[in-house]
Backbone as JSON, one array per atom type, in Angstrom:
{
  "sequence": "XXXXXXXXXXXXXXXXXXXXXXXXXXXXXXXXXXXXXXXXXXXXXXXXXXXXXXXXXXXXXXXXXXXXXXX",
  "N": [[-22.92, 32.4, -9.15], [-23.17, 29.32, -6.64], [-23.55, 26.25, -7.27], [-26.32, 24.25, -5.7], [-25.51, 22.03, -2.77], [-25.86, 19.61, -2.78], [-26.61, 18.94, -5.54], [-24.79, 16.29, -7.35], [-21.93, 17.25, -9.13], [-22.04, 17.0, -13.27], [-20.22, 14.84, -14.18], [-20.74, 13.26, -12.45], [-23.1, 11.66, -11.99], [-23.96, 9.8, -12.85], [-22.59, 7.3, -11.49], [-22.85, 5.14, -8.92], [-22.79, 4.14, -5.77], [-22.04, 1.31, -3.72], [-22.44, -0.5, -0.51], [-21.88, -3.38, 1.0], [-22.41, -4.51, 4.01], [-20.36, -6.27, 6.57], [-20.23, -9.33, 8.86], [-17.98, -9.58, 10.42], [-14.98, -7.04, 10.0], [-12.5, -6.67, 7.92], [-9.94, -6.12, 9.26], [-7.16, -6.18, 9.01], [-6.46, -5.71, 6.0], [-7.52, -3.11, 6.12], [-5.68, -1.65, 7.47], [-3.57, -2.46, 6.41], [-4.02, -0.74, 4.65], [-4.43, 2.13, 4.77], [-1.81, 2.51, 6.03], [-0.17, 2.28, 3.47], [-1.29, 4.6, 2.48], [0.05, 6.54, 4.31], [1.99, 6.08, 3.98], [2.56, 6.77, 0.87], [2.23, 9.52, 0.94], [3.77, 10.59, 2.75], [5.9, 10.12, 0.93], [5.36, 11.87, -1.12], [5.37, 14.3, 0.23], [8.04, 14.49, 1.2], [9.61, 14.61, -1.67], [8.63, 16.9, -2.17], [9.31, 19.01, -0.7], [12.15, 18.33, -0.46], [12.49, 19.21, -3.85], [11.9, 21.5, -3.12], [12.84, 22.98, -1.68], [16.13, 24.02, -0.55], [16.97, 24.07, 1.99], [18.17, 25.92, 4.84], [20.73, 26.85, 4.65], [20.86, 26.93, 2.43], [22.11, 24.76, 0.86], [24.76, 24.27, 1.25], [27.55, 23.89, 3.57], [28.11, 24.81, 6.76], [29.85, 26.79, 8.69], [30.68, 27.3, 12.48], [30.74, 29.99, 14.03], [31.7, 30.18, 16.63], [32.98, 28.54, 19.37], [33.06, 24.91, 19.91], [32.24, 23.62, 23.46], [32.52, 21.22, 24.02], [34.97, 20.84, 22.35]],
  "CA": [[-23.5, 31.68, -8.05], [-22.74, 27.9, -6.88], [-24.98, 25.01, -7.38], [-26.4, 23.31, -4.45], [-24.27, 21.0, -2.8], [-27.02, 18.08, -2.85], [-26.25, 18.42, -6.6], [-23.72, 16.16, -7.8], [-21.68, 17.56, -10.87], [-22.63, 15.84, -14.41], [-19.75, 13.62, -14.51], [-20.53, 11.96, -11.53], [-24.58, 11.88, -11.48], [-23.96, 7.89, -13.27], [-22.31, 6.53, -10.3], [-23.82, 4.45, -7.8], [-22.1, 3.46, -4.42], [-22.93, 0.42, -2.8], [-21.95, -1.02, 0.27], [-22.06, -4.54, 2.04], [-21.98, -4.39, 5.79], [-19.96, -7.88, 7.15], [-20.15, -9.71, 10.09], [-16.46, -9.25, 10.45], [-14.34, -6.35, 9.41], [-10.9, -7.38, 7.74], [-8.81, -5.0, 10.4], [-5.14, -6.41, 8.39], [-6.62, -4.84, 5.25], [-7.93, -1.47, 6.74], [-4.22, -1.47, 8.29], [-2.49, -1.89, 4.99], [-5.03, 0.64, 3.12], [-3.75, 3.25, 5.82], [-0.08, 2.25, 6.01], [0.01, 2.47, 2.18], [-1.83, 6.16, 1.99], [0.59, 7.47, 4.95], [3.61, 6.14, 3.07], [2.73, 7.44, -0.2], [1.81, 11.05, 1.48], [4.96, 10.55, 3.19], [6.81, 10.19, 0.23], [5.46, 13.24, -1.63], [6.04, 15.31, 1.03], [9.68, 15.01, 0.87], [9.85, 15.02, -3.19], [7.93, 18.42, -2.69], [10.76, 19.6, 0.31], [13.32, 18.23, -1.68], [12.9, 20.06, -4.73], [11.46, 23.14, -3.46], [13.57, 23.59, 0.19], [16.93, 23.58, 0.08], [17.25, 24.07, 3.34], [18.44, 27.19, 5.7], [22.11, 27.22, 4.79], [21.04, 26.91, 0.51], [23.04, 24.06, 0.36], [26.32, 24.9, 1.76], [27.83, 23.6, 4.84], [27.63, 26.07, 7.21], [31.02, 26.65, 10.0], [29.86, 28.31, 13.27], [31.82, 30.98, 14.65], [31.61, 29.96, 18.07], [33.49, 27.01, 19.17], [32.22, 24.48, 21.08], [32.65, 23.56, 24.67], [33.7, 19.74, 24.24], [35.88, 20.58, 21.46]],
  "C": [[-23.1, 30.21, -8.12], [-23.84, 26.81, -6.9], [-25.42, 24.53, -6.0], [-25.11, 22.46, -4.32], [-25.2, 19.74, -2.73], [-27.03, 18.13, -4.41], [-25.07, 17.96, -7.39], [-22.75, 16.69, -9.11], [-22.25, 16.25, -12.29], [-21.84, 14.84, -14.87], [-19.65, 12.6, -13.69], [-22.1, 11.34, -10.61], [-24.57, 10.15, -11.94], [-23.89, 7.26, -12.28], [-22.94, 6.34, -9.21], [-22.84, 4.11, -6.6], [-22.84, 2.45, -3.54], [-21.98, -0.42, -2.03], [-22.57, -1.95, 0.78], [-21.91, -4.22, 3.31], [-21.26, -6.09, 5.74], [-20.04, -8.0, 8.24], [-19.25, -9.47, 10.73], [-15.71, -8.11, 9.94], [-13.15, -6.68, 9.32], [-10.49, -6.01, 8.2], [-7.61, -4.97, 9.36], [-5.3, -5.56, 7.27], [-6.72, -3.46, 5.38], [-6.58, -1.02, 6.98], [-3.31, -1.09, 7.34], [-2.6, -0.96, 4.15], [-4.16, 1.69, 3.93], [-2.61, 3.13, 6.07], [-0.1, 2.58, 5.05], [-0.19, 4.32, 1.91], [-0.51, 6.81, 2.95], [1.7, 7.48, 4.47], [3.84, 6.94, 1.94], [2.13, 8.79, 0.03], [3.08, 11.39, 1.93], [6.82, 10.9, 2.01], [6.91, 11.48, -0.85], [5.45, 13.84, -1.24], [7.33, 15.53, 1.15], [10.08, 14.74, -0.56], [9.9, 16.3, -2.79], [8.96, 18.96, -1.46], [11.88, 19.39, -0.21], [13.43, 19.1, -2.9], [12.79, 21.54, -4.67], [12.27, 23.71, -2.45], [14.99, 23.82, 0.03], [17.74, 23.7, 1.21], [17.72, 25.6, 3.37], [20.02, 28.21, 4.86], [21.85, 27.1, 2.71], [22.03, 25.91, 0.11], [24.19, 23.8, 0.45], [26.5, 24.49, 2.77], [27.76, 25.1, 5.56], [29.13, 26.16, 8.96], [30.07, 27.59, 11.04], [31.11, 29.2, 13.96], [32.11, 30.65, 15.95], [32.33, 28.7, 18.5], [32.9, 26.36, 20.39], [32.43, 23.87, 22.3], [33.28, 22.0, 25.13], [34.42, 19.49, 23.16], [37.29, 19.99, 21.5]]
}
């Protein structure tokens, strides 16, 4: 069976979260927090296609039998 979910696990029953509200919200920061996460999501998404994909053709050029009409 699973625990409640209103019970935190035991390595994280210490921690406290506390938030300020501001008059202002720094927008430029929020901007860079979220630029930063989509880049580095961005970037292990093509590690993880890179090592695991190599594409359709396995790596190989690929000629087409067909030739093409503004050849």
């Amino acid at each position: 069976m699973r625990k409640s979910a209103g019970t935190p696990p035991a390595r994280m029953r210490d921690y406290q979260l506390v938030a300020d509200a501001r008059a202002t919200p720094d927008l430029h920061l929020l901007a860079q927090l979220f630029i930063g996460m989509a880049r580095q999501r961005a970037t292990e998404d093509r590690r993880q296609r890179d090592s695991t994909d190599p594409g359709l053709a396995g790596g190989r050029e690929v000629e087409s039998d067909t030739q093409e009409a503004n050849s």
